[in-house]
Backbone bond lengths (Angstrom), bond angles and torsions (degrees), N, CA, C in turn:
res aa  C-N    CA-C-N  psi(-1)  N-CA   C-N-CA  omega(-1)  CA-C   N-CA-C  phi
1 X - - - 1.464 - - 1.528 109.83 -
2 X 1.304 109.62 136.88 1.518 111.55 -178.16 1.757 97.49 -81.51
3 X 1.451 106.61 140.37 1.290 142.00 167.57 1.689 127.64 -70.52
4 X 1.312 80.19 -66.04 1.702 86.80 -165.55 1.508 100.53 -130.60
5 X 1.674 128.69 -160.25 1.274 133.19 134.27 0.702 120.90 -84.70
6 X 1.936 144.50 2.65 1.508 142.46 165.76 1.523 100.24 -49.65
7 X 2.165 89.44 -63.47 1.684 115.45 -165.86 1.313 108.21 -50.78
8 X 1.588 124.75 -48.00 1.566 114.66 177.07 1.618 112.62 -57.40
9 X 0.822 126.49 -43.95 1.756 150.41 169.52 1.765 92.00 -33.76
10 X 1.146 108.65 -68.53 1.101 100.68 -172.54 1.598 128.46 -71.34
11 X 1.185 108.32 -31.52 1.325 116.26 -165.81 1.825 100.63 -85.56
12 X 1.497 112.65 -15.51 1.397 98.19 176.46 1.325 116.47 -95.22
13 X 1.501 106.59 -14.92 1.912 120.83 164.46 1.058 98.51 -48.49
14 X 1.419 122.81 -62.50 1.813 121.37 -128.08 1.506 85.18 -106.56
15 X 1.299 161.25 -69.29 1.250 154.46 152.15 0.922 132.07 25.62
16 X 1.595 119.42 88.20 1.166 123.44 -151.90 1.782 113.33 -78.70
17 X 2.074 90.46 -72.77 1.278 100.22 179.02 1.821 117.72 -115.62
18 X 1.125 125.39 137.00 1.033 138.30 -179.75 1.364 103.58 127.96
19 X 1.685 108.29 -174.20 1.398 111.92 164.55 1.814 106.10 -105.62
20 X 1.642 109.36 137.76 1.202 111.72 161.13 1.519 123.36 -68.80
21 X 1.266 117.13 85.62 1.694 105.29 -172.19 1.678 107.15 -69.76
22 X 1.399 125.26 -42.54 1.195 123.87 -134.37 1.439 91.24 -104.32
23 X 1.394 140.87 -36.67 1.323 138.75 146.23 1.897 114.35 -30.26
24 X 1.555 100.65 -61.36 1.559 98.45 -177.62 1.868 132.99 -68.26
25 X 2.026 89.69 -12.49 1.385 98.97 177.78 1.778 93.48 -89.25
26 X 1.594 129.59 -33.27 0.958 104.51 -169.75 1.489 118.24 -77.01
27 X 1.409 128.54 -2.54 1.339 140.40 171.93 1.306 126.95 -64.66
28 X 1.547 99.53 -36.08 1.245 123.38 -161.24 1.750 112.60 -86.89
29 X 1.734 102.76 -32.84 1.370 126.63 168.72 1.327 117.95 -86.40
30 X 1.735 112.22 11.92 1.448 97.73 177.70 2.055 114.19 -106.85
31 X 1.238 119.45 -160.37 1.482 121.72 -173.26 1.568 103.77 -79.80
32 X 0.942 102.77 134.87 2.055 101.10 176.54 1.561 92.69 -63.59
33 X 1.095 118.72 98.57 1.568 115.16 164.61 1.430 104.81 -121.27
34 X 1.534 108.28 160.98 1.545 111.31 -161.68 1.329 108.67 -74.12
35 X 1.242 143.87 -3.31 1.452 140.43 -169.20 1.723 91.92 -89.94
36 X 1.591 130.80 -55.32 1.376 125.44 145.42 1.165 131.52 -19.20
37 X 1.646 119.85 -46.27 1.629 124.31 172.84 1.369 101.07 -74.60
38 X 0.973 140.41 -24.40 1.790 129.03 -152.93 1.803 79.32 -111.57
39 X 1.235 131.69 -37.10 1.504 101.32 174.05 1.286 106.46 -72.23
40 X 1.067 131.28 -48.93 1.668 122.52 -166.17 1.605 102.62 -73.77
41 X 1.009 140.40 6.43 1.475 132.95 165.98 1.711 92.56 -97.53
42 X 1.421 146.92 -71.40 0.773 140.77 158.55 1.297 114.76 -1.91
43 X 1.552 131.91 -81.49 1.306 141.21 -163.49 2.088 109.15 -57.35
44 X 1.484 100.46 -46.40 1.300 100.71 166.14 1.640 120.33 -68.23
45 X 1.138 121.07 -51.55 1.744 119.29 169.49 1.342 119.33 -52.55
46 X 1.652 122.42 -22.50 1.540 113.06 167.39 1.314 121.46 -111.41
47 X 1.673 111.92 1.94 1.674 112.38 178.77 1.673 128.55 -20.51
48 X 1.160 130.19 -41.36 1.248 160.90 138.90 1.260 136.07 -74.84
49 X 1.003 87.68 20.87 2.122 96.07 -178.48 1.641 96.53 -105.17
50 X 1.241 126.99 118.27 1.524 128.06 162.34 1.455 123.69 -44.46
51 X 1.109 106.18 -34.63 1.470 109.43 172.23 1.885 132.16 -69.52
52 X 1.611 92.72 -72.12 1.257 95.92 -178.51 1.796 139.48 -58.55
53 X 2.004 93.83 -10.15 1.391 102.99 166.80 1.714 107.59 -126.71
54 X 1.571 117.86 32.78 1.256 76.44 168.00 1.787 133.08 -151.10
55 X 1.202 132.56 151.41 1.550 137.13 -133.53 1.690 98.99 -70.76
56 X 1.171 104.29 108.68 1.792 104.69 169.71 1.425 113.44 -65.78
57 X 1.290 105.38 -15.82 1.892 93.81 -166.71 1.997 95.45 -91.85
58 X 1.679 123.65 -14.80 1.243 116.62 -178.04 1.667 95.26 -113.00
59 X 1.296 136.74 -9.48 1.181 129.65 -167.55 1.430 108.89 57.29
60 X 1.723 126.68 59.54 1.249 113.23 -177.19 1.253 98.69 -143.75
61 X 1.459 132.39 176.57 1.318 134.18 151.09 1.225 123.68 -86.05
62 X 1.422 129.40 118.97 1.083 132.94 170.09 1.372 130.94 -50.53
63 X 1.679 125.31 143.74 1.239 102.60 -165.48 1.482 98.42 -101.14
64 X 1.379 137.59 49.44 1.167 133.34 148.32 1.559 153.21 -1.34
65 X 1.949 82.89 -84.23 1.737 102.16 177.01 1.862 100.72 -74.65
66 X 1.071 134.21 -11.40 1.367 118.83 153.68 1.595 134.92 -73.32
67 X 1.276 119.94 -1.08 1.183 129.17 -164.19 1.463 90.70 -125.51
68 X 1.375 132.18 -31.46 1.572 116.86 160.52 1.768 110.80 -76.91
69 X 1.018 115.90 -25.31 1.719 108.64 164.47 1.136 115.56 -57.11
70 X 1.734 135.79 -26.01 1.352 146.30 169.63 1.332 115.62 -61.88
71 X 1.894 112.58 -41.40 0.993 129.26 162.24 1.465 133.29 -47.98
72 X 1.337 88.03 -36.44 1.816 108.87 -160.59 1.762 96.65 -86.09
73 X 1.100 121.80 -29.16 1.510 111.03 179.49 1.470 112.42 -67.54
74 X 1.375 126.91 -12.11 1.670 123.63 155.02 1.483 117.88 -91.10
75 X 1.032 121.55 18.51 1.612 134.29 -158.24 1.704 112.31 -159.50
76 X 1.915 104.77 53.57 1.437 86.55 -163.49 2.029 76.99 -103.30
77 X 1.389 91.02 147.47 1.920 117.79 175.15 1.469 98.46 -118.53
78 X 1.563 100.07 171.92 1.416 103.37 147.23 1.655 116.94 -86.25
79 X 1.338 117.69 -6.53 1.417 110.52 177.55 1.691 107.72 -65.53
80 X 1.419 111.95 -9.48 1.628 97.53 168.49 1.118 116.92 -80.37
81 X 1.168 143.87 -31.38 1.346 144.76 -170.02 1.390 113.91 -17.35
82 X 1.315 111.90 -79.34 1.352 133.24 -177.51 1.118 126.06 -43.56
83 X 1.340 115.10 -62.10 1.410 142.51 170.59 1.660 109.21 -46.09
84 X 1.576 111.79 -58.34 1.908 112.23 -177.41 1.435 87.15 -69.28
85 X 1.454 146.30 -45.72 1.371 98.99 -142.51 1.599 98.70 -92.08
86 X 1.136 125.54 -9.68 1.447 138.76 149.78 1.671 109.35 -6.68
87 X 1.532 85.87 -56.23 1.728 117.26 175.93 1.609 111.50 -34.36
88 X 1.481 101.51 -44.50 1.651 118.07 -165.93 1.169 123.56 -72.73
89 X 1.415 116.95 0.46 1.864 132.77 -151.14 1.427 109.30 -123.94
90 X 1.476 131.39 -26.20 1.116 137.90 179.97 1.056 116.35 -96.48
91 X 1.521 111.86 109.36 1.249 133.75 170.35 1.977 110.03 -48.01
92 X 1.131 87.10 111.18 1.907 95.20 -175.21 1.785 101.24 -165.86
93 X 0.882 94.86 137.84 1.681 95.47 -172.63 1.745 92.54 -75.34
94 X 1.855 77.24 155.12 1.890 88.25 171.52 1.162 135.52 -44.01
95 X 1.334 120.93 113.48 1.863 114.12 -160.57 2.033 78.83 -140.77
96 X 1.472 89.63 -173.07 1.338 122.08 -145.92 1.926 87.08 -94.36
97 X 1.218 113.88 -17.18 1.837 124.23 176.01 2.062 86.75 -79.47
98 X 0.751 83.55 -60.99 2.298 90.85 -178.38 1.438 91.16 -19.63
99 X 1.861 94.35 -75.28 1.550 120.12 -143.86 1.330 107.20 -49.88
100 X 1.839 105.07 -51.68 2.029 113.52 172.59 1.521 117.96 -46.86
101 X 1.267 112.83 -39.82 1.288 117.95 -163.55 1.418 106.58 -84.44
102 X 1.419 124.01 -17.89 1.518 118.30 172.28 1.410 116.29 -86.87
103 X 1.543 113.92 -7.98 1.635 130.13 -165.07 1.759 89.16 -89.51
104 X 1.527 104.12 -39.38 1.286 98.78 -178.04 1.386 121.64 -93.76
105 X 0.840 119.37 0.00 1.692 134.14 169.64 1.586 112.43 -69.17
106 X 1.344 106.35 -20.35 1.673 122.14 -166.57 1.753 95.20 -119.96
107 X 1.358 103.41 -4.18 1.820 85.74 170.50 1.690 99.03 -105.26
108 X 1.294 100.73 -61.57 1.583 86.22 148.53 1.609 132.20 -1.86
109 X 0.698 117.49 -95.07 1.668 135.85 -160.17 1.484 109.23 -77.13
110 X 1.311 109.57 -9.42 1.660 134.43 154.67 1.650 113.99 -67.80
111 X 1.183 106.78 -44.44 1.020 121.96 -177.94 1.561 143.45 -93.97
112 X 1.590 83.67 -17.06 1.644 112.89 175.44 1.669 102.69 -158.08
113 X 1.389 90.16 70.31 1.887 90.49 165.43 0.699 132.10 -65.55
114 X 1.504 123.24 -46.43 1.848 119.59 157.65 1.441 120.65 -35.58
115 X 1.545 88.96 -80.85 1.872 92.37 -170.39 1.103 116.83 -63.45
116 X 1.603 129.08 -33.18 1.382 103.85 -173.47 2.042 124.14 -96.37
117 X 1.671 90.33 2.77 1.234 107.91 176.90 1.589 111.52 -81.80
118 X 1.617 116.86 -13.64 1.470 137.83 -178.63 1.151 86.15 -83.01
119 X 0.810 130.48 -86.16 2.227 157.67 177.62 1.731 87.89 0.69
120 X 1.747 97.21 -72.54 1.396 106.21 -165.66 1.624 114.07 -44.88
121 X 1.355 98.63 -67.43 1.705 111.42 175.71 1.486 115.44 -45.62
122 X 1.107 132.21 -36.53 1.360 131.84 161.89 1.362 116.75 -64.80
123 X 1.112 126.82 -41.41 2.052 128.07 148.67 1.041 112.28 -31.12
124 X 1.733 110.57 -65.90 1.894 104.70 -169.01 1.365 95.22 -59.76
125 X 0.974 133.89 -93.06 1.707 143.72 159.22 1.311 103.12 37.44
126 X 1.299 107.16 -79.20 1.737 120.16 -172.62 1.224 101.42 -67.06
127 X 1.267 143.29 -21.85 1.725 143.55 -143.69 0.957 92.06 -85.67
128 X 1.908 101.27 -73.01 1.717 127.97 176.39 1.888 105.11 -38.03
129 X 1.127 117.06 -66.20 1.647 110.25 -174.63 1.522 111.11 -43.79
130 X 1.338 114.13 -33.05 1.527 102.46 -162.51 1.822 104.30 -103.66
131 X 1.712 114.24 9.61 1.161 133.05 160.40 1.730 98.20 58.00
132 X 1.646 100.54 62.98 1.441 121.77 -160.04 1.760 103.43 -96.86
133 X 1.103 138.08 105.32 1.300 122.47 176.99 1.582 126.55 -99.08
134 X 1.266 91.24 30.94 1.841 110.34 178.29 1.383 107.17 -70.95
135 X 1.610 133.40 152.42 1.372 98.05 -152.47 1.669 96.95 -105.79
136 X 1.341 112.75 102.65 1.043 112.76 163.24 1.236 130.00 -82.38
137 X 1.153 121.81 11.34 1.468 120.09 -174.09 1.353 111.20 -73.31
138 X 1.348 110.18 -9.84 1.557 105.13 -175.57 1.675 117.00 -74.31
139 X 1.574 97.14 -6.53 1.697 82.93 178.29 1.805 111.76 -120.88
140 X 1.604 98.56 45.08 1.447 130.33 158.51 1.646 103.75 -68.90
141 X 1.342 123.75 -32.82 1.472 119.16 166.08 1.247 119.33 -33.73
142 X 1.630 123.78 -64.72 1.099 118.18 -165.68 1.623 114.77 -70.13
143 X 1.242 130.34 5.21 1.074 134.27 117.79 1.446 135.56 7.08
144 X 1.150 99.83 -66.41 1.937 110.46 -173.94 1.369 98.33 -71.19
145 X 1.496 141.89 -31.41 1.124 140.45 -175.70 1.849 104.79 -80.73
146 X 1.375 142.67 -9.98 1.719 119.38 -143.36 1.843 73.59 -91.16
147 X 1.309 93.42 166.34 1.382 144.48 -161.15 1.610 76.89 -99.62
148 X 1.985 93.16 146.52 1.400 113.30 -168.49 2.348 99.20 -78.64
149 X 0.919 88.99 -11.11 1.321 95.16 159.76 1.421 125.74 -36.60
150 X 1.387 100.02 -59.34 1.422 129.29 -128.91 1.572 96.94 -92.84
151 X 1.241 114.39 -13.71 1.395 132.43 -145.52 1.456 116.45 -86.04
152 X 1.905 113.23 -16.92 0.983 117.54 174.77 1.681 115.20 -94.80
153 X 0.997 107.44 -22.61 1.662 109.41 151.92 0.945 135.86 -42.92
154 X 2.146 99.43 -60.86 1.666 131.65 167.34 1.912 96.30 -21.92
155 X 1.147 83.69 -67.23 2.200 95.07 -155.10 1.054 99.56 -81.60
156 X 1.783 146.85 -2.71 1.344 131.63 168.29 1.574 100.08 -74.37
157 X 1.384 125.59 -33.19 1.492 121.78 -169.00 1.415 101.88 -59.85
158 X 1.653 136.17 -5.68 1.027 119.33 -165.99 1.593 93.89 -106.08
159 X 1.023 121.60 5.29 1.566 118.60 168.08 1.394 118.17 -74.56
160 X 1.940 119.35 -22.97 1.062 129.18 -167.50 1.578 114.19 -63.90
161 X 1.568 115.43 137.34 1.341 115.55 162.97 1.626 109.39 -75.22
162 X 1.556 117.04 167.08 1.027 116.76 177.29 1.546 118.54 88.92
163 X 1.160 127.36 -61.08 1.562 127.76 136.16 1.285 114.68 51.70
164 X 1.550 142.06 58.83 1.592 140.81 -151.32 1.444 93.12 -94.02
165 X 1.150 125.95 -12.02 2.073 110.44 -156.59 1.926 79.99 -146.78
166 X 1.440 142.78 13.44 1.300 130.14 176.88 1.764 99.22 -41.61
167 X 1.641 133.34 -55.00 1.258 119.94 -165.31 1.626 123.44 -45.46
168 X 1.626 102.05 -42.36 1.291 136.09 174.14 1.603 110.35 -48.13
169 X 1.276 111.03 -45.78 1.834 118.92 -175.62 1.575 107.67 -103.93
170 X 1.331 118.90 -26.80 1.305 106.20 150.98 1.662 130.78 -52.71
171 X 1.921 105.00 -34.47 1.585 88.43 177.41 1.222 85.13 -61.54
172 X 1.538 122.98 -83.56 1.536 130.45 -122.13 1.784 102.94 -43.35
173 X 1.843 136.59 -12.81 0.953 105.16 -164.24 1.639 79.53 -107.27
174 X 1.564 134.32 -22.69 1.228 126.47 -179.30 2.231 103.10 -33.06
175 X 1.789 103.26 -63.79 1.149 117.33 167.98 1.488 124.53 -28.56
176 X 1.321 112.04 -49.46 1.773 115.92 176.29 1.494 109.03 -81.87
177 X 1.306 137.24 -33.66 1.549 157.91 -178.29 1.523 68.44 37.45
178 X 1.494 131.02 115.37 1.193 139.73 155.85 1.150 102.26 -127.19
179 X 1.538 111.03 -153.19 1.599 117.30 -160.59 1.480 118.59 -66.46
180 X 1.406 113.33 99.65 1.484 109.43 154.35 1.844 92.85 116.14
181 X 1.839 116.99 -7.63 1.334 91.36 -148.67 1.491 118.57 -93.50
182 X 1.658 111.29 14.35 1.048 134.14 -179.03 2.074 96.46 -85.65
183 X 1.681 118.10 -45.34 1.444 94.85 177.70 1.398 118.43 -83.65
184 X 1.831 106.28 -3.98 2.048 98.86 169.12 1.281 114.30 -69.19
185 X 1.891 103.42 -29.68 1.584 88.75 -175.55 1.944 124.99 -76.14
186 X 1.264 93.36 -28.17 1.566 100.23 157.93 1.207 130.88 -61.78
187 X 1.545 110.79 -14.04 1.451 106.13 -175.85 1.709 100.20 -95.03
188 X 1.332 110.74 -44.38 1.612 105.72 -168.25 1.683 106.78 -87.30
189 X 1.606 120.40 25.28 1.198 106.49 175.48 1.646 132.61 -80.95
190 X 1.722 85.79 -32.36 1.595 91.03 169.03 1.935 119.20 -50.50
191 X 1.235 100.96 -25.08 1.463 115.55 -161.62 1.369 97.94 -64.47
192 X 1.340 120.74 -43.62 1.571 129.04 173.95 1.230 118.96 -86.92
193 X 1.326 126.83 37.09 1.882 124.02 178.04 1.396 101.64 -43.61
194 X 1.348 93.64 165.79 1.639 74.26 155.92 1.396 128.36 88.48
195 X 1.165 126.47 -84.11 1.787 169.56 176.25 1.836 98.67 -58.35
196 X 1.473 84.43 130.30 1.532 98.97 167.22 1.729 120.84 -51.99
197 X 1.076 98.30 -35.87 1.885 100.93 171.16 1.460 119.54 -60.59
198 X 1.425 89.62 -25.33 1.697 86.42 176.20 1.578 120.25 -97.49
199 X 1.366 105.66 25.99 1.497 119.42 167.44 1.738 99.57 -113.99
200 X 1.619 125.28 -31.17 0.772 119.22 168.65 1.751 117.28 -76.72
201 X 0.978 133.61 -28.95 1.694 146.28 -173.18 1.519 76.93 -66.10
202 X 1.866 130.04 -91.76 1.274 127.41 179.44 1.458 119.46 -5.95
203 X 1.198 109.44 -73.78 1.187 117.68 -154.59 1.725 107.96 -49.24
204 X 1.569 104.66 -51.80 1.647 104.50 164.53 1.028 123.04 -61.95
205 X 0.967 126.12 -1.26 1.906 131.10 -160.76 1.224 92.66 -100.50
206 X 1.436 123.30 -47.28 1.878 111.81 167.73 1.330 129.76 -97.29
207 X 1.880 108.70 2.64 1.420 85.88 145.40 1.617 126.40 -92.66
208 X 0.993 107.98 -38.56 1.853 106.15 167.09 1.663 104.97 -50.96
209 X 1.583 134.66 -14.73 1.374 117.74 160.95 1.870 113.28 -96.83
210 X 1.234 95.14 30.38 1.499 112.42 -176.38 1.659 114.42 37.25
211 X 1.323 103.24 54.30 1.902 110.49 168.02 1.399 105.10 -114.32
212 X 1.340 118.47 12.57 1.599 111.28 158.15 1.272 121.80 -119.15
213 X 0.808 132.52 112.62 1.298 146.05 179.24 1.889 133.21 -73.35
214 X 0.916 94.55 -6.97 1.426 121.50 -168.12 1.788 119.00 -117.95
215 X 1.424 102.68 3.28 1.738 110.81 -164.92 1.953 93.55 -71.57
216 X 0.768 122.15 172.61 1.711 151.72 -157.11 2.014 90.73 -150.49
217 X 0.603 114.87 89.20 2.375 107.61 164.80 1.625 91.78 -64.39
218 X 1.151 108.80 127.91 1.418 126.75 154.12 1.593 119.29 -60.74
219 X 1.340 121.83 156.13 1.439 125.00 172.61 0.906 108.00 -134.70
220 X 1.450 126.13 -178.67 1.876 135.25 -174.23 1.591 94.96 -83.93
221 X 1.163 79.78 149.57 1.559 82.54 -177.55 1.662 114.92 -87.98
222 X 1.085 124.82 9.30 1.213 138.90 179.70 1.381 101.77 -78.13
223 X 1.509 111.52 -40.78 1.630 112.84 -164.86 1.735 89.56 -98.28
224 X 0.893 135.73 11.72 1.849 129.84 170.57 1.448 100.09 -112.81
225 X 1.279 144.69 -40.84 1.567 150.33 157.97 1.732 105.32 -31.50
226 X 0.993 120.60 118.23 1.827 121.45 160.76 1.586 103.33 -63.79
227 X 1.663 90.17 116.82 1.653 93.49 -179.41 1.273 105.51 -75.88
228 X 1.364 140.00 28.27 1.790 121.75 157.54 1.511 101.48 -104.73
229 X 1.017 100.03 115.05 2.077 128.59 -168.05 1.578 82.04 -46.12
230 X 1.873 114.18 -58.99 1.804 101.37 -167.45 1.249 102.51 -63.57
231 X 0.951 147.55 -21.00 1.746 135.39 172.76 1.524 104.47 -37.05
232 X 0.994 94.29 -84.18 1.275 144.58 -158.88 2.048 95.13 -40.45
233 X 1.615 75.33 -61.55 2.134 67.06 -170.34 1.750 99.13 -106.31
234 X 0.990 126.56 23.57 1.538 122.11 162.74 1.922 116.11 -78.69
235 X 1.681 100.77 -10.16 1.153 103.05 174.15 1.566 128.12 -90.71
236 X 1.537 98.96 -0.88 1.297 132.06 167.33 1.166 136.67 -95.27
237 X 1.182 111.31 -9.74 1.748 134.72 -167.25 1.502 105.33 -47.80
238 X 1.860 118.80 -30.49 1.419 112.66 -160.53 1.463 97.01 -92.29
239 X 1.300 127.29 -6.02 1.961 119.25 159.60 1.329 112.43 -73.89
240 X 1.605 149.51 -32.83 1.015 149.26 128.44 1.315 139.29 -44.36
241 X 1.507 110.80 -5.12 1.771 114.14 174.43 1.719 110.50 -119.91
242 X 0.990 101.08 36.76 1.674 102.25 163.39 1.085 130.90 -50.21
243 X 1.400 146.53 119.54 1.102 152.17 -161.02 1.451 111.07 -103.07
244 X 1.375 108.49 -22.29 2.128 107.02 -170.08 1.709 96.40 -112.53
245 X 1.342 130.46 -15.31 1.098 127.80 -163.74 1.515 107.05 -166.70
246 X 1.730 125.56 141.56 1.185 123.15 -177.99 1.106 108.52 -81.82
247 X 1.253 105.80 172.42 1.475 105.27 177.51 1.456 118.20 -124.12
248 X 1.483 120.74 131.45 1.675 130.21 -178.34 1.487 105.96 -63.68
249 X 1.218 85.54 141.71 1.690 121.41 164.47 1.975 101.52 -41.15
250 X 1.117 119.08 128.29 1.517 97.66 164.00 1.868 97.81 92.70
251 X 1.269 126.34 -0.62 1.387 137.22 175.46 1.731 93.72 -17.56
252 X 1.253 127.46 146.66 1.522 126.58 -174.49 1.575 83.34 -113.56
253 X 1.626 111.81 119.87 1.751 126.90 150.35 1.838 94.59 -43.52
254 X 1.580 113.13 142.06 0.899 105.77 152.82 1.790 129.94 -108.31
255 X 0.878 134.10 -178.79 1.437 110.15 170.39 1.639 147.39 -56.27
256 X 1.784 88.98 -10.30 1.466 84.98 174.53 1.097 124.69 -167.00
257 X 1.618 77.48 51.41 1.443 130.60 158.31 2.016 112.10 -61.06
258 X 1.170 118.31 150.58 1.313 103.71 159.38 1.235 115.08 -79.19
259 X 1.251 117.04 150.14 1.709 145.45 -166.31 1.500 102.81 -59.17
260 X 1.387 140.50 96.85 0.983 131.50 137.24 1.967 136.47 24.42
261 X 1.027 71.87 -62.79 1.799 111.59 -173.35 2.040 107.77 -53.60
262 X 1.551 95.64 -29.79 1.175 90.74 -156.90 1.608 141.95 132.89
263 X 1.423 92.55 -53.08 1.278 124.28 -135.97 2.032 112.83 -74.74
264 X 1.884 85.86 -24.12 1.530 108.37 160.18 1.838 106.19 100.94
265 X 1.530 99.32 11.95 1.305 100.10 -155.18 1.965 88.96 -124.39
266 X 1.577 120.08 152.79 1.544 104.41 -154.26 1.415 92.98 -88.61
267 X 1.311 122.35 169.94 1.710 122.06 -146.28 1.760 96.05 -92.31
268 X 1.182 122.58 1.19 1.268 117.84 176.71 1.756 97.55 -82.77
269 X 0.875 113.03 -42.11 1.661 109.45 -164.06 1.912 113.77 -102.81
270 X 1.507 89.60 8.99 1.670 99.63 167.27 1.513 112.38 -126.25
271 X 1.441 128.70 -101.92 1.603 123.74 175.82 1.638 115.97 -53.81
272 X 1.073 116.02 -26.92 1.365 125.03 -179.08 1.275 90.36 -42.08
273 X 1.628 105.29 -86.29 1.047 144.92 179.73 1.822 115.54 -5.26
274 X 1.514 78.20 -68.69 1.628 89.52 173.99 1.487 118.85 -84.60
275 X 1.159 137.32 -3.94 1.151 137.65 171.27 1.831 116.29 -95.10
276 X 1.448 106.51 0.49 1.371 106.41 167.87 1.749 116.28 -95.53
C-alpha cells in the first residue's frame, strides 16, 4: 500500500517491470503542490536522458517519465509547457513516451487555448527558422483547440520556407477548415506545383468546396483516447511484464501491434496510419 508521496516517488523511480497502478492513482489523487510540479517537470526534461532514469544493476532505462505523464494528466500547469514539447525534438522512434505526450498536448491546449496554443506556434516558429527536422509535428494537436484569434498566425506559418512536416499541418487545419483556410489554401497552391503538398492543399480545397463526398473531419486525439489512463494501458500490460528480460523506457509499438489508441485496430493501419 502506498504511504506517502515520498513512497509513490519511489516506487515509480525504482520500478522496473510492470505497471505501477496504485502509486500512479495515488499521485494523481493528490493536491497540485509544488514538490509534484518540480517532479513532473523533472521526469519530462530527462525522459531520454541516460542518466537521470537509468538502472545500473539491469543496464536499462527506466520506464519512469511515462508513468509521471499518467500523473501529469491530473496535474496539468503551465510549468509543463516547455518541458512536453521538449518531448517533440528528440529523435527516438514512436514509443508509448510519443503517444503520452501527444494525449497531453491536447489536454493541455484544452485547457489553456490561448497560452499554450501561443506556446505551440512559437515552437513551430523557432523549429521552422532553425530548419529543424526533429519531429515536431506531433504537437500540431494542440491545434484543434486555438481560438479563432489565433488563426491569422495559424495560416502565416504556411508562408514559411523550410517547412519539414507542412503535409502534417496542412491536414490538421484541412480538419478545422476554419476562418479563411479554404482562401490560404488557394493562395499558397501555386507555391507547391509539382510537390506532393499540392495534392494534399487540393485535396482540402475540394472538400471545403464540397466535391468530396466521402471526407471523415479528424479530431484531437485526446477526445478519441478513453480518458481512464487504466483502460487505455491495461491493454498493454504484456510490454511491461516481461519475465526473461526488462523492458526500456520508450518500448518501440511495433506495427502489428494493437493500436495504442484504443481503437482495437493494429497500430499500423490506425495511428500509424495517420501519423505518416
Amino acid at each position: 500500500m502506498i504511504r506517502s508521496t515520498e513512497h509513490a516517488f519511489e516506487t515509480i523511480d525504482t520500478q522496473l517491470k510492470g505497471i505501477p497502478y496504485e502509486a500512479i492513482d495515488f499521485l494523481r489523487n493528490q493536491e497540485n503542490s509544488e514538490e509534484l510540479r518540480k517532479k513532473l517537470v523533472f521526469a519530462f526534461t530527462n525522459a531520454y536522458n541516460g542518466e537521470a532514469y537509468y538502472s545500473d544493476e539491469y543496464r536499462v532505462m527506466l520506464p519512469a517519465p511515462l508513468w509521471y505523464c499518467i500523473v501529469a494528466e491530473k496535474h496539468l500547469s503551465e510549468e509543463l509547457f516547455e518541458p512536453l514539447l521538449e518531448l517533440f525534438t528528440v529523435e527516438e522512434d514512436w514509443d508509448l513516451m510519443n503517444e503520452q505526450a501527444v494525449y497531453l498536448a491536447g489536454l493541455l491546449a484544452r485547457k489553456y487555448p490561448e497560452q499554450f496554443v501561443d506556446k505551440v506556434l512559437g515552437f513551430i516558429e523557432e523549429n521552422i527558422k532553425s530548419d529543424n527536422k526533429k519531429p515536431y509535428l506531433y504537437c500540431f494537436e494542440a491545434l484543434y483547440y486555438a481560438t479563432e484569434e489565433q488563426f491569422d498566425r495559424i495560416h502565416s506559418i504556411l508562408d514559411k520556407e523550410n517547412f519539414h512536416w507542412v503535409d502534417h499541418y496542412i491536414r490538421v487545419l484541412g480538419d478545422l477548415q476554419r476562418n479563411n483556410t479554404l482562401q490560404k489554401f488557394k493562395e499558397i497552391l501555386p507555391k507547391f506545383e509539382g510537390k506532393h503538398t499540392a495534392v494534399e492543399l487540393q485535396y482540402y480545397i475540394d472538400v471545403m468546396e464540397g466535391k468530396v463526398s466521402d471526407f471523415q473531419k479528424g479530431t484531437a486525439f485526446c477526445e478519441m483516447r478513453d480518458a481512464e489512463w487504466k483502460n487505455h494501458y491495461q491493454q498493454m500490460e504484456h510490454i511491461f511484464a516481461s519475465s526473461e528480460s526488462p523492458v526500456e523506457q520508450g518500448t518501440k509499438i511495433n506495427r502489428n501491434d494493437p493500436c495504442p489508441c484504443g481503437s482495437g485496430k493494429k497500430y499500423k493501419q490506425c495511428c500509424l496510419k495517420n501519423m505518416s
